[in-house]
C-alpha positions as CSV (number, residue, x, y, z in Angstrom):
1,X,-47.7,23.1,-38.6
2,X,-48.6,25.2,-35.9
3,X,-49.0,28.4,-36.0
4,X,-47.7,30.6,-33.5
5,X,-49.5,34.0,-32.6
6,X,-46.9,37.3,-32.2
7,X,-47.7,38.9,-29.3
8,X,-50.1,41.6,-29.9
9,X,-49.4,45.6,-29.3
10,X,-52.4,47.0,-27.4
11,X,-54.8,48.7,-30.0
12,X,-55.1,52.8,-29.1
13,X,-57.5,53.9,-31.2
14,X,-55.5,55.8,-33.3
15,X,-57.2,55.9,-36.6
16,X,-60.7,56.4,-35.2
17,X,-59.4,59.6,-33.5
18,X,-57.7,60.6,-36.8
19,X,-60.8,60.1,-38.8
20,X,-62.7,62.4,-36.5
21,X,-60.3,64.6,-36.8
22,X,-60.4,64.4,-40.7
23,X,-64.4,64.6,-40.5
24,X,-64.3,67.9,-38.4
25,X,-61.8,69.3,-40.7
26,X,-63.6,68.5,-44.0
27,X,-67.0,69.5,-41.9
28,X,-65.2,73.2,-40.8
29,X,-64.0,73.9,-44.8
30,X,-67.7,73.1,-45.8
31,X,-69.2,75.7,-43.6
32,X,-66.7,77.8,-44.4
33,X,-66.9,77.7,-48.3
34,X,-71.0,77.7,-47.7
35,X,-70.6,81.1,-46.0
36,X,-68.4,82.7,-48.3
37,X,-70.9,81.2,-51.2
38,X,-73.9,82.6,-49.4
39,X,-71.7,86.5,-48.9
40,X,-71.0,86.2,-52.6
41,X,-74.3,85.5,-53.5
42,X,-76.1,88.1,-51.1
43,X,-73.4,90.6,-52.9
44,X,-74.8,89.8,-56.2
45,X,-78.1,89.8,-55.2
46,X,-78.0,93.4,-53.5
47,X,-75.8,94.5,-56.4
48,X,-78.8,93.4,-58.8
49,X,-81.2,95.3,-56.7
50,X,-79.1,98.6,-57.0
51,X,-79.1,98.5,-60.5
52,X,-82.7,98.6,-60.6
53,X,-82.5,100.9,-58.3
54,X,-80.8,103.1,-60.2
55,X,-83.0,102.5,-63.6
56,X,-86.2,103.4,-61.4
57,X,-85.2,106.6,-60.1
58,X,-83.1,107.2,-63.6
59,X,-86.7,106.9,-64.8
60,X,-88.8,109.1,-62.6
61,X,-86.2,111.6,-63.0
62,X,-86.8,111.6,-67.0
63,X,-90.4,111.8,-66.7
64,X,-89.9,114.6,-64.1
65,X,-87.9,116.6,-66.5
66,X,-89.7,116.3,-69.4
67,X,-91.6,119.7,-70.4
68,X,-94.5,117.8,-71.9
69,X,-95.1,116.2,-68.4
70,X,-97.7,118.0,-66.1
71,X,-97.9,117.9,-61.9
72,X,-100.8,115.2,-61.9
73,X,-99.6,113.0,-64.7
74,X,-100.3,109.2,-64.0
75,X,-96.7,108.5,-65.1
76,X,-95.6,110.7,-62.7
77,X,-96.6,107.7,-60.2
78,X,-95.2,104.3,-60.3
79,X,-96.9,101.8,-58.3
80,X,-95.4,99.3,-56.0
81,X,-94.9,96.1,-58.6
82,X,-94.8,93.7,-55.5
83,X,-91.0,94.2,-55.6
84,X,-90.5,97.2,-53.6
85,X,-89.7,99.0,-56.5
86,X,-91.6,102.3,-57.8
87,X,-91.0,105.7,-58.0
88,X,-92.7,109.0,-57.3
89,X,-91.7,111.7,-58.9
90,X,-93.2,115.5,-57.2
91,X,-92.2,118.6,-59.7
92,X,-92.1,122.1,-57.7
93,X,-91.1,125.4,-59.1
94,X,-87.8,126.6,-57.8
95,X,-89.5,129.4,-56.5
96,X,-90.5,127.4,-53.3
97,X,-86.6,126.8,-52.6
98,X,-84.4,129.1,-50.3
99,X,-81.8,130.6,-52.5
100,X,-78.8,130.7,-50.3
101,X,-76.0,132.5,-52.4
102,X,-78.9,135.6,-52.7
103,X,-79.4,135.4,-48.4
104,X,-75.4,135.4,-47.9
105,X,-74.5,138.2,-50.7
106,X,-77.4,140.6,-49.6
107,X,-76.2,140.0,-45.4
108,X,-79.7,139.6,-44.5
109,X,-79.1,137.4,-41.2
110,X,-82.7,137.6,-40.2
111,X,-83.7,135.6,-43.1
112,X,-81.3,132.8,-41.4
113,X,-81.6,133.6,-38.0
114,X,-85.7,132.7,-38.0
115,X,-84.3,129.6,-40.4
116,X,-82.4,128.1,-37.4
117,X,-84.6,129.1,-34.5
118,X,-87.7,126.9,-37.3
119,X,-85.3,124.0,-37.2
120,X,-84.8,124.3,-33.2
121,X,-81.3,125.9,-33.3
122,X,-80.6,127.9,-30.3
123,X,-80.7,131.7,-30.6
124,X,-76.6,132.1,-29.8
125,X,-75.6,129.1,-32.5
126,X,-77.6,130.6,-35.2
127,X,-76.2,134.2,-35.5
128,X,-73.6,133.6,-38.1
């Protein structure tokens, strides 16, 4: 019995260009989920450091407020632990701050005049 051979259709290539086409799709939805992975992560990660964040300074503002603590207290002065986290907390008496509501009531523009002029304002800008 001899077998005959059906004429042949001329090979195009076809399915390698379609598997290329499947690898560079399954390669651009890997990057893709890799980069929103690594967002998500760097968002919990700064999240994280903002919560300690917040306890540190939470902290140096409780020693800072409690009567028993005095100016040169150690406590007063968290060191660096090698994670760039620390605190330093510097108590003044209010006496060194600028009451504003006293200046305005009492129309003393002098007082805010020589203000301005310390912090470079021009002389026309700062009379109020």
């Amino acid at each position: 019995m001899l077998y005959r051979r059906l004429p042949s259709k001329p090979r195009t290539g076809i399915a390698l260009i379609a598997v290329l086409w499947v690898v560079a799709f399954m390669t651009t939805l890997l990057v893709v989920t890799l980069t929103l992975l690594k967002v998500d992560v760097d968002d919990n990660v700064a999240e994280v450091h903002s919560f300690a964040a917040w306890q540190q300074a939470h902290a140096g503002l409780s020693f800072g407020l409690h009567p028993g603590v005095k100016r040169d207290d150690p406590i007063l002065f968290a060191p660096d632990t090698g994670y760039d986290e620390g605190y330093t907390v510097k108590i003044e008496p209010e006496a060194s701050r600028l009451n504003i509501n006293a200046v305005l009531t009492s129309n003393d523009k002098g007082t805010l005049v020589s203000l301005f002029k310390l912090w470079g304002l021009e002389t026309k800008r700062s009379i109020c």
